[in-house]
C-alpha positions in Angstrom: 0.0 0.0 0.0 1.4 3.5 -1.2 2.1 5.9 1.7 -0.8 8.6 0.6 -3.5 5.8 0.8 -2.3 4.7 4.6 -3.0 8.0 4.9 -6.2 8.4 3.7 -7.4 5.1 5.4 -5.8 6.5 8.8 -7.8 9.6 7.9 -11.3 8.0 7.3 -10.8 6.1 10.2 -10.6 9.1 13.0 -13.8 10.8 10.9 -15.4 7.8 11.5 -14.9 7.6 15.1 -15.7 11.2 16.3 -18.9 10.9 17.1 -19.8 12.0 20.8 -20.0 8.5 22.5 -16.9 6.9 20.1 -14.5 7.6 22.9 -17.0 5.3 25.4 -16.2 1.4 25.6 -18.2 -0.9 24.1 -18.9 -4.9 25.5 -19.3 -6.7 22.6 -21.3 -10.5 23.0 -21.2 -13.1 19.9 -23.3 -16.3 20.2 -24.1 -19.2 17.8 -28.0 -19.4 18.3 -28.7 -22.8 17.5 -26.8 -23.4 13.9 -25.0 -25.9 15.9 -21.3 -26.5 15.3 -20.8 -24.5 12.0 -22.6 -21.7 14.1 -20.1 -22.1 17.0 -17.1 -22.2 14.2 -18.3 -18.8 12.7 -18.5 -17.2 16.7 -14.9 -18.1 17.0 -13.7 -16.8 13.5 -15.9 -13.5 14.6 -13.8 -13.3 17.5 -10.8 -13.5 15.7 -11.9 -11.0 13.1 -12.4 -8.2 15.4 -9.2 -9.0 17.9 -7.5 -8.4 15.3 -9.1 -5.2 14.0 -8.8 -4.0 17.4 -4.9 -4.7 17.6 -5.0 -3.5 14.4 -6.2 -0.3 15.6 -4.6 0.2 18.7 -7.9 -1.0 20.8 -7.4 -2.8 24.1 -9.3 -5.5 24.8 -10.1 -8.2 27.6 -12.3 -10.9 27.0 -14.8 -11.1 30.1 -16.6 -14.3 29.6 -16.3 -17.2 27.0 -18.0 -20.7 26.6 -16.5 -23.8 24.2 -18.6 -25.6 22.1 -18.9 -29.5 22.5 -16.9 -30.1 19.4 -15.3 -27.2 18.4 -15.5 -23.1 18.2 -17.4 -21.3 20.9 -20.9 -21.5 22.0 -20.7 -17.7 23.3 -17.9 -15.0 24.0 -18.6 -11.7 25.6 -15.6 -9.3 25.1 -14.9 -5.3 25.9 -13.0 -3.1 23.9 -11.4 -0.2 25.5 -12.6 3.0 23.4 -9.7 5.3 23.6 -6.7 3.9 21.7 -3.0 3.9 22.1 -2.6 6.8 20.0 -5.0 8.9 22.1 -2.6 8.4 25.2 
């Protein structure tokens, strides 16, 4: 990626998140309903998704509660994300 379009993506990014409450935390919860394994697969690949963005973006995070599926993925996780980043320190 070319140096002017990090920083147009770094750009878009803070206009997205100055909205009054963006600074707040958030508690995010991801659970499989009742596709049954596949469902509990996609909760854990959800989870990964947006650890990542978060690291990505400098976002702390601490997972608070999580449940395992029978045979694989996660029945439920329930995770908060820290709403000022690094950067803002």
């Amino acid at each position: 990626m070319r140096k002017s379009e990090e920083i147009i993506d770094q750009m878009e990014f803070r206009r997205m998140l100055g909205g009054e409450h963006d600074p707040s935390n958030a508690i995010v919860s991801i659970n499989a309903g009742a596709g049954g394994t596949e469902a509990q697969d996609w909760v854990e690949m959800l989870l990964r998704m947006y650890l990542r963005w978060a690291e990505k973006n400098k976002f702390e995070t601490k997972i608070i509660d999580i449940l395992t599926g029978e045979e694989a993925g996660l029945e439920n996780v329930t995770f908060m994300v820290n709403g000022l980043t690094l950067m803002d320190i």
